[in-house]
C-alpha positions in Angstrom: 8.7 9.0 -6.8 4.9 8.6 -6.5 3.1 6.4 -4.1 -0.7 5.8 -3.7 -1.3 5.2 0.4 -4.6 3.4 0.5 -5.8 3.3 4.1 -8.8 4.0 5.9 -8.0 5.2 9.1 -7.6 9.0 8.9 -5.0 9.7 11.4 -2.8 6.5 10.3 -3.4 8.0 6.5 -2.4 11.7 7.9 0.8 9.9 9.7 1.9 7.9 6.3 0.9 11.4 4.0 3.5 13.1 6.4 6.1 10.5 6.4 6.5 10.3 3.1 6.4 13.9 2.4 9.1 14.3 5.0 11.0 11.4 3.0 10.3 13.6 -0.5 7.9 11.4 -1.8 4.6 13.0 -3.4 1.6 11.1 -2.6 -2.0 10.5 -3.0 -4.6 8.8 -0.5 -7.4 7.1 -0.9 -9.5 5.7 2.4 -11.6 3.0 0.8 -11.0 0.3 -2.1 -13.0 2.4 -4.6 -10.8 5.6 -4.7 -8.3 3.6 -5.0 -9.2 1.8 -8.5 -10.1 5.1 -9.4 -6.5 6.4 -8.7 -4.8 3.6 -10.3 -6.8 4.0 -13.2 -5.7 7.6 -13.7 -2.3 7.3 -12.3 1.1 5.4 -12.4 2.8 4.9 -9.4 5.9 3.6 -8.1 4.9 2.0 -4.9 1.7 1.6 -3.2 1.1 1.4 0.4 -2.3 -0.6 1.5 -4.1 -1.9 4.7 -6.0 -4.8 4.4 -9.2 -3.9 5.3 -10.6 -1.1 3.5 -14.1 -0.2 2.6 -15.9 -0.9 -0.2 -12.6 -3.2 -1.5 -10.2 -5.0 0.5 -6.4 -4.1 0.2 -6.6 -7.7 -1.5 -8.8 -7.0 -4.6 -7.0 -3.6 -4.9 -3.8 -5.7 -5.3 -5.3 -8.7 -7.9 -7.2 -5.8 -9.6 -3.2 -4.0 -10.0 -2.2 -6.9 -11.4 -5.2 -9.1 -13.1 -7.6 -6.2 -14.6 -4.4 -3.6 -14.8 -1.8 -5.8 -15.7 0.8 -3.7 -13.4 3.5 -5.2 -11.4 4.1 -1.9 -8.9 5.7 -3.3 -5.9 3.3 -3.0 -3.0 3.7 -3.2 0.6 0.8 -4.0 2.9 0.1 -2.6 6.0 -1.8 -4.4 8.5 -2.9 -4.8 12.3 -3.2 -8.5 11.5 -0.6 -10.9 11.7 -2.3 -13.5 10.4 -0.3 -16.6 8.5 -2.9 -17.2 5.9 -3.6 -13.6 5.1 0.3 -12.9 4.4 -0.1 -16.3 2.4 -2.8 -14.8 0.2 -0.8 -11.2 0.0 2.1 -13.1 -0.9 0.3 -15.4 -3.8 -0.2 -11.7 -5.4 3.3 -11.0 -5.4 3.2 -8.6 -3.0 6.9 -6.9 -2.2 7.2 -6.7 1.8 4.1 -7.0 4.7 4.6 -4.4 8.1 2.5 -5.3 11.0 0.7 -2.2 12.9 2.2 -0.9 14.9 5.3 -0.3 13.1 8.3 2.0 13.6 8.7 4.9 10.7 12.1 4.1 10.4 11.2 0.1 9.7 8.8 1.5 6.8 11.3 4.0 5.6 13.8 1.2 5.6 11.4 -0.9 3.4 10.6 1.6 0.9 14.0 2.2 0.5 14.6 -1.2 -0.5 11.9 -2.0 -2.3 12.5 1.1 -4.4 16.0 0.1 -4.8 15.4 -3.0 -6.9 
């Protein structure tokens, strides 16, 4: 199982890199919304993990560009330090397959990807 982690804070990234390599999943990182077009472009993958907030492209257009420009339904999970009702609205509208709130336990995420692989 691939996954694409798409997050721009280096020791979260390093964190999520090591979970899921301790979980043996292989995965790929990109810190801003640019390398990550550029590695769904080149790559399919079988869940993606993004943050909201990114550079250059929020974790929002990386999703509608998954789905409008790439036409790919890869469940993703977004990982965020905001809570906010209308933003888990908005994820939701793209069809997005579970939302974590930083801080989060491993075991929660684990937990998650298990299920969302699952289906």
């Amino acid at each position: 199982m691939k996954i694409l982690i798409c997050e721009d804070d280096q020791l979260a990234m390093n964190i999520l890199s090591f979970i899921m390599e301790k979980e043996g999943y292989k995965s790929d990182t990109a810190e801003d919304g640019n390398k990550a077009f550029t590695f769904l472009q080149k790559t399919v993958y079988d869940l993606i993990l993004v943050d909201i907030h990114l550079p250059f492209h929020s974790g929002l257009e990386v999703i509608k560009y998954l789905r409008s420009d790439l036409k790919m339904n890869t469940p993703v999970l977004v990982l965020t330090a905001f809570s906010d009702l209308q933003m888990q609205s908005q994820a939701g509208e793209l069809g997005i397959s579970g939302y974590i709130v930083k801080p989060f336990d491993p075991s929660d995420l684990i937990r998650q990807i298990c299920s969302i692989l699952k289906k």
